[in-house]
C-alpha positions as CSV (number, residue, x, y, z in Angstrom):
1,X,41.5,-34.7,21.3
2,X,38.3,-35.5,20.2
3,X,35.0,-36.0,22.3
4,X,32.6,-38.4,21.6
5,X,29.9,-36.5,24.5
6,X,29.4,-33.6,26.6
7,X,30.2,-35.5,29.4
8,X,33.7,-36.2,28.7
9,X,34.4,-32.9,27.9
10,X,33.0,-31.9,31.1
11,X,35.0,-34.6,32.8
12,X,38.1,-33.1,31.0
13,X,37.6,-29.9,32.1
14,X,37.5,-31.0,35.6
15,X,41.0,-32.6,35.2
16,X,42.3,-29.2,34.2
17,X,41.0,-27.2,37.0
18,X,42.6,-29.8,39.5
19,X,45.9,-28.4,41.2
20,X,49.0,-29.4,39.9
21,X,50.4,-32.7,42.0
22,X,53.9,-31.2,42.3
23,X,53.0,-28.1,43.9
24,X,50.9,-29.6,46.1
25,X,53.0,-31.7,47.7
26,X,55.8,-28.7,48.0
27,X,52.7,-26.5,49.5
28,X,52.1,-29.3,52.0
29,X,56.0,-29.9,52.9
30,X,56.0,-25.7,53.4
31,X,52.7,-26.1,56.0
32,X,54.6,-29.1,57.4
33,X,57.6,-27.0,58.1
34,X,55.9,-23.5,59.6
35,X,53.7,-25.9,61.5
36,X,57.0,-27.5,63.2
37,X,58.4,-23.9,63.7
38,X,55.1,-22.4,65.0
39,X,54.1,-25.3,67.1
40,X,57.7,-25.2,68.5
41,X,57.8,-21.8,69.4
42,X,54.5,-21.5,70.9
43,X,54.5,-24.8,72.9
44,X,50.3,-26.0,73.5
45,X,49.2,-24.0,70.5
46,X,48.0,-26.2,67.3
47,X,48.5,-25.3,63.4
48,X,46.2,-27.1,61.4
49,X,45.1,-26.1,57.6
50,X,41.5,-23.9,56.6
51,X,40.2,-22.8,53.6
52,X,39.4,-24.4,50.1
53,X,42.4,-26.8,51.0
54,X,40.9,-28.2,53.7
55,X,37.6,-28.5,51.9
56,X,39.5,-30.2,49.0
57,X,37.6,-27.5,46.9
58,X,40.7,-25.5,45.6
59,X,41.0,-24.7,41.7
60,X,44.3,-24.2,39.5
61,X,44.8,-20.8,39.1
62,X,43.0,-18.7,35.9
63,X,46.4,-18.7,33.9
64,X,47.1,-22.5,35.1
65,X,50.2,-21.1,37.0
66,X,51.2,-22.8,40.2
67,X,50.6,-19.6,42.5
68,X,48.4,-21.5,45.4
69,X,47.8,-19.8,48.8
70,X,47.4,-22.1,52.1
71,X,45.2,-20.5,55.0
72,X,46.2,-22.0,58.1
73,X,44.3,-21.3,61.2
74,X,47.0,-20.9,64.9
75,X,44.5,-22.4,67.5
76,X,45.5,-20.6,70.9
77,X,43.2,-22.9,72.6
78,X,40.5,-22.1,74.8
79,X,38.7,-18.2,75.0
80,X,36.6,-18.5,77.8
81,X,35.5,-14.5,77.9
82,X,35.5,-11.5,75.8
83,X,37.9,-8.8,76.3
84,X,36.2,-5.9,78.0
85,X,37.3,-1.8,78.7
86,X,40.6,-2.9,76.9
87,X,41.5,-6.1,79.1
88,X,42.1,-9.1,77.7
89,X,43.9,-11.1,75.2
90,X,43.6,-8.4,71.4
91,X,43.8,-9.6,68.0
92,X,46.5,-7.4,66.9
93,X,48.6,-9.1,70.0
94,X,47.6,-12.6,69.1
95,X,48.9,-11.0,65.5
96,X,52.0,-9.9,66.3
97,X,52.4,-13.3,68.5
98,X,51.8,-15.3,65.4
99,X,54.7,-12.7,63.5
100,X,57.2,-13.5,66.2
101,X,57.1,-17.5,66.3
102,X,57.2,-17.4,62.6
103,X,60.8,-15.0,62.4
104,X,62.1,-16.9,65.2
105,X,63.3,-19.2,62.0
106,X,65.5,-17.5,59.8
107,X,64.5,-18.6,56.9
108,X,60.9,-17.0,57.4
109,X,63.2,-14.3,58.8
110,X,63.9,-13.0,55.5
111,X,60.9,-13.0,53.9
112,X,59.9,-10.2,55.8
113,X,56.1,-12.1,57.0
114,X,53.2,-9.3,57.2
115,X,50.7,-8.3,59.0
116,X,47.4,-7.6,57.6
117,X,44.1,-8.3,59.6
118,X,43.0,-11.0,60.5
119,X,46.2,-12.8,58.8
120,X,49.8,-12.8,59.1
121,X,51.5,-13.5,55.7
122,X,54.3,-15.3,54.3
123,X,54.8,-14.8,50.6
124,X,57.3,-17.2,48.9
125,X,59.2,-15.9,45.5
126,X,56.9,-18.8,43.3
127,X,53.6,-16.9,44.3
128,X,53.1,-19.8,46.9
129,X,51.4,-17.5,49.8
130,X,50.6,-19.1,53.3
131,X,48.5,-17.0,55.5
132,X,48.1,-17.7,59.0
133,X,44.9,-16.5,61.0
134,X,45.2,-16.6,65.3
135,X,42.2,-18.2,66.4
136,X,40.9,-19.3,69.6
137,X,38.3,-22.2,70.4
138,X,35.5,-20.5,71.8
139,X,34.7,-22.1,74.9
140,X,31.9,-18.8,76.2
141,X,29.0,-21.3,75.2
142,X,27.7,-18.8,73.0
143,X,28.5,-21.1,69.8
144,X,27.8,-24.8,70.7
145,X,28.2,-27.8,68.4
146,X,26.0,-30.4,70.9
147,X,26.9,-34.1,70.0
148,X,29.5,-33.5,67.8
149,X,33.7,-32.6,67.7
150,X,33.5,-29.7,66.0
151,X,34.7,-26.4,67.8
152,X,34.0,-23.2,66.7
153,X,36.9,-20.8,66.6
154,X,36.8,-16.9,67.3
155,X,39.2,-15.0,65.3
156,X,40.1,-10.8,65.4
157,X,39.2,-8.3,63.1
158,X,41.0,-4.9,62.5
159,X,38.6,-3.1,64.6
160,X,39.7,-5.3,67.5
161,X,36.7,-7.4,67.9
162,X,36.5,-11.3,67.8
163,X,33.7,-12.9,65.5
164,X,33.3,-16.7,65.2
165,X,34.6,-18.5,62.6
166,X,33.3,-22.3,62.1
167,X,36.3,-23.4,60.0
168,X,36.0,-27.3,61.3
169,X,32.4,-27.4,61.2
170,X,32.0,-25.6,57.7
171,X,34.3,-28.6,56.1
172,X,32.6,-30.9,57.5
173,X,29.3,-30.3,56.7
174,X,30.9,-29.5,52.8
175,X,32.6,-33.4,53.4
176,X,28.9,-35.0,54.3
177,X,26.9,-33.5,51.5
178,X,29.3,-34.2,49.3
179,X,28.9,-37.9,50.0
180,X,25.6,-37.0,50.3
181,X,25.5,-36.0,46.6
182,X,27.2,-39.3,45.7
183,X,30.6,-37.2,45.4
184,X,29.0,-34.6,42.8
185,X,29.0,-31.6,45.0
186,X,32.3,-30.4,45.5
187,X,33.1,-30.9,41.4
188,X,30.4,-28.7,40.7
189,X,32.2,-26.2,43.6
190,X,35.1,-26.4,41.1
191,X,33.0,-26.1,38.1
192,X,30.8,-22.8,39.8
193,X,34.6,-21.6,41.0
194,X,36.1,-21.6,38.0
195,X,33.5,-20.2,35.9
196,X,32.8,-17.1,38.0
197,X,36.7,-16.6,38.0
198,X,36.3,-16.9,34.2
199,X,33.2,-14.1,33.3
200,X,35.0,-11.6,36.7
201,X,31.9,-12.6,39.2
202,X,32.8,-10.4,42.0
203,X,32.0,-13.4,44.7
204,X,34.3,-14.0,47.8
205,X,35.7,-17.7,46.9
206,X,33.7,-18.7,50.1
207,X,30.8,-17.2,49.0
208,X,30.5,-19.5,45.7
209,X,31.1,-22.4,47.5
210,X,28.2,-22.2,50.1
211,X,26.1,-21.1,47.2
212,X,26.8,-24.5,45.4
213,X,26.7,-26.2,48.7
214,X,23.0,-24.9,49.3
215,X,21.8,-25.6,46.4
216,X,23.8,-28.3,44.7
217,X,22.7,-30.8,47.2
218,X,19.0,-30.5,46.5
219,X,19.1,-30.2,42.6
220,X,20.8,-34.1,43.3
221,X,18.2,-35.2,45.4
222,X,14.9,-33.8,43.3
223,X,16.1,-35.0,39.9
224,X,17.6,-38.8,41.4
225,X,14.5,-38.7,42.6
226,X,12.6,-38.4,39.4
227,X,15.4,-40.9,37.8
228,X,16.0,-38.3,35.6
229,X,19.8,-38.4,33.4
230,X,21.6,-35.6,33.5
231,X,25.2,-34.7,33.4
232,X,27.3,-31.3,34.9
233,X,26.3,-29.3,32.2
234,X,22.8,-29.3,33.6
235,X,23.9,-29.0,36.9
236,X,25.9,-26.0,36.2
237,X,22.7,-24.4,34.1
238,X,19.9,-25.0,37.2
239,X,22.8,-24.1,39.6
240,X,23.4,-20.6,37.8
241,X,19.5,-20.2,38.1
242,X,19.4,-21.0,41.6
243,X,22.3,-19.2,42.4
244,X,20.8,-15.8,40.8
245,X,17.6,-16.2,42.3
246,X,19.0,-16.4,45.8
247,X,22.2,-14.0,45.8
248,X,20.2,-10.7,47.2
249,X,20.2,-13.4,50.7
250,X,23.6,-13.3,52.5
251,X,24.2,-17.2,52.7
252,X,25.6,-19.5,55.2
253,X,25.6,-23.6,55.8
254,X,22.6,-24.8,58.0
255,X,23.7,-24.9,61.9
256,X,26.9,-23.0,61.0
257,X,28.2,-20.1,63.4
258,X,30.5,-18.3,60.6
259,X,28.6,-15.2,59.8
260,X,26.0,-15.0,56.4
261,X,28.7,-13.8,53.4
262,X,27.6,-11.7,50.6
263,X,30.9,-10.7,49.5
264,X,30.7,-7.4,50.9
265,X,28.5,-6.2,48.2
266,X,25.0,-3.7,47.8
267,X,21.5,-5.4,47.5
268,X,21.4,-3.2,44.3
269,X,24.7,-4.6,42.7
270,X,24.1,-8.4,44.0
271,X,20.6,-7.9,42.6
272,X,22.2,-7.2,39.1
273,X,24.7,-9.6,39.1
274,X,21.7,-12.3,40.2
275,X,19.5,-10.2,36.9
276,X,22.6,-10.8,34.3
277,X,23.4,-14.7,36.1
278,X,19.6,-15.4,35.1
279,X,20.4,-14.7,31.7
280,X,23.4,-16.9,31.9
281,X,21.6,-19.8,33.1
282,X,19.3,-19.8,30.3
283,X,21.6,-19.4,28.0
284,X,23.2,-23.2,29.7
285,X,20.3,-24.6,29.3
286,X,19.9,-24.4,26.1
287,X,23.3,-25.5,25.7
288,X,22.4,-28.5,28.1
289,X,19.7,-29.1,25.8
290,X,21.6,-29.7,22.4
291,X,21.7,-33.4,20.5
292,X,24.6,-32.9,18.3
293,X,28.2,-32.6,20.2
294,X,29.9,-31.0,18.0
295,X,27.6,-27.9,18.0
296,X,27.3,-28.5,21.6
297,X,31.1,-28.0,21.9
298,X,31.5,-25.3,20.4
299,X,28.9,-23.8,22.3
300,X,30.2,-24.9,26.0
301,X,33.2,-23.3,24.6
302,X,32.7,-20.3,23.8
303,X,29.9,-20.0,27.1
304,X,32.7,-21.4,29.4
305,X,35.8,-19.9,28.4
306,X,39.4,-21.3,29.3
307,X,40.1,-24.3,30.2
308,X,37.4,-25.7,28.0
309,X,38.5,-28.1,25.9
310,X,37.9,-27.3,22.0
């Protein structure tokens, strides 16, 4: 196929990062069917889905397989007080709770679910993975949300503490500058996603997307200010500059109680990735920046990497 602009090989390559319809409707008939057994077997708790899936920000996988993993958060209601001098309600119980209503169906049964903190996992034999997390809605008042339905959950961590976890809150605020950005944030989430996948960024999934969805949002709003014309590609270049100037800043959405993320890495390696990232964003620019498409093309191509088109 032939393209006549940048843009429509951008819009392309969006296409191909999208999940594949099929498996998402047999990855939403597998939540439908541990929810029933969970929800069943633990009468007043709630399964409801997390993660990129609930943020509609999921990406095909690198070798456009259908391997997909589905984070699904087990809300055991309210937590009114921490556990103190070993009292209380533990992660690894709420854990092995979690373990127990999911074998209580034999077909779940048999594939052996593990246990690996803060998640209990069920792997299927297609690399479809649901992970469920034990979470309770913090009701101590020390993570408030005034005026608004969103909760914010605790979940456990291997050393037995509980941290908050703003699941609800996080995809919403995603949802609202997303319309806020006229619906061009979240493709540029996929766009950032798939190209650090692509060059081996070592970013936490999570981590991308906040940094897209802090600086995304305000790229939109200075240059539709200045009625200037611009497609992704120049969006992906001035994200990639932002991006590397602020990745030595552990990052988090504004009003959100999920801790800062920085992928768990030094200030010295996250200032060399931000260091090489600089470089990459100049080199986009100057792709951004040339008139004849086929040159262009070739150029996005060989920047970008798989799934480009050619």
């Amino acid at each position: 196929m032939s393209y006549s602009t940048i843009a429509e090989a951008f819009d392309e390559l969006l296409k191909r990062i999208e999940l594949n319809p099929a498996r998402v409707d047999l990855a939403s008939q597998r939540y439908n069917a541990v929810k029933a057994t969970v929800e069943r077997e633990l009468p007043g708790k709630a399964v409801s889905q997390i993660g990129s899936f609930q943020r509609k920000t999921k990406i095909r996988p690198a070798d456009l397989s259908d391997g997909l993993d589905i984070d699904v958060v087990v809300s055991f209601k309210r937590f009114t007080q921490y556990a103190t001098d070993g009292s209380g309600v533990s992660p690894a119980g709420t854990l092995e709770t979690v373990r127990r209503a999911v074998t209580s169906n034999e077909t779940y049964r048999v594939m052996a679910p593990e246990i690996d903190h803060p998640v209990v996992t069920l792997q299927y034999a297609d690399d479809m993975k649901i992970e469920l997390i034990p979470a309770f809605v913090d009701c101590t008042g020390d993570h408030p949300h005034p005026g608004t339905l969103h909760e914010c959950y605790v979940i456990g961590t291997a050393s037995g503490a509980w941290i908050p976890a703003d699941y609800d809150y996080d995809a919403a605020m995603i949802s609202a500058l997303n319309a806020r950005t006229k619906m061009r944030l979240v493709p540029c989430i996929k766009l950032a996603k798939a190209y650090f996948r692509n060059v081996h960024m070592p970013l936490k999934s999570f981590h991308t997307e906040l940094l897209a969805a802090t600086t995304v949002p305000d790229i939109i709003a200075e240059w539709d200010g200045k009625s200037y014309r611009y497609g992704y590609e120049f969006l992906l270049a001035e994200f990639l500059r932002r991006a590397a100037n602020s990745l030595t800043t552990p990052v988090q959405l504004a009003g959100s109680f999920s801790p800062p993320i920085n992928s768990d890495l030094t200030q010295l390696r996250l200032a060399s990735l931000g260091t090489w990232l600089k470089g990459r964003s100049d080199e986009a620019w100057k792709l951004a920046q040339v008139k004849d498409v086929k040159q262009a093309l070739v150029g996005w191509r060989a920047f970008f990497g798989e799934p480009f088109p050619s």
